[in-house]
N, C-alpha and C positions, 0 to 999 in steps of 0.2 A: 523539496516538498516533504520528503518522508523526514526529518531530522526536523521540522518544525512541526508536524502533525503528532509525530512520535517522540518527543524529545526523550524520553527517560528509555526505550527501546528502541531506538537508530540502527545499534550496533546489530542487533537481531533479524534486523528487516533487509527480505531481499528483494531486489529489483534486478529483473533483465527485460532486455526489449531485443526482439528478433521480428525484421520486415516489420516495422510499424504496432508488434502487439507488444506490451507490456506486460508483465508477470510481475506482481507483488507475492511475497509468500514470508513466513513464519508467523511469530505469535507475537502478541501487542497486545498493552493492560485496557488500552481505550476504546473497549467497543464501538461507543458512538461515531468514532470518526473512521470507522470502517467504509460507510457509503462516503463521503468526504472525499475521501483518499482515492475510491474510485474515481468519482468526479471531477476531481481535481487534475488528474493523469489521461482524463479523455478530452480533456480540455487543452494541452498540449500539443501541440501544431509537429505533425507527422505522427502522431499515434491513432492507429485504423481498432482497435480492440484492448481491452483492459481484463485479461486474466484476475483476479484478486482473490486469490491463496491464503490472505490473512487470515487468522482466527483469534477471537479473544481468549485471552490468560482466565482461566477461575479462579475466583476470589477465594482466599484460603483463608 
């Protein structure tokens, strides 16, 4: 999920899951798919909670 929502920041992005919650966390240029990403990972069959740590990158 995260490697086709993020393609150009994959390598950035962390994902852990402990007891059913998931933890998305660093930075990613794609704001918009921020709730996505959420949604996408609650959607998931054994995930009770979705932490999401992301933040977008500033445009420089």
């Amino acid at each position: 999920m995260v490697a086709r929502l993020f393609p150009v920041s994959r390598e950035k992005v962390t994902v852990q899951v402990d007891a059913g919650v998931v933890t998305m966390s660093d930075v990613v240029r794609e704001s918009g798919l921020l709730p996505v990403a959420t949604r996408l990972a609650r959607a998931v069959e054994g995930v009770v909670d979705v932490q999401c740590e992301l933040t977008a990158a500033e445009a420089g």
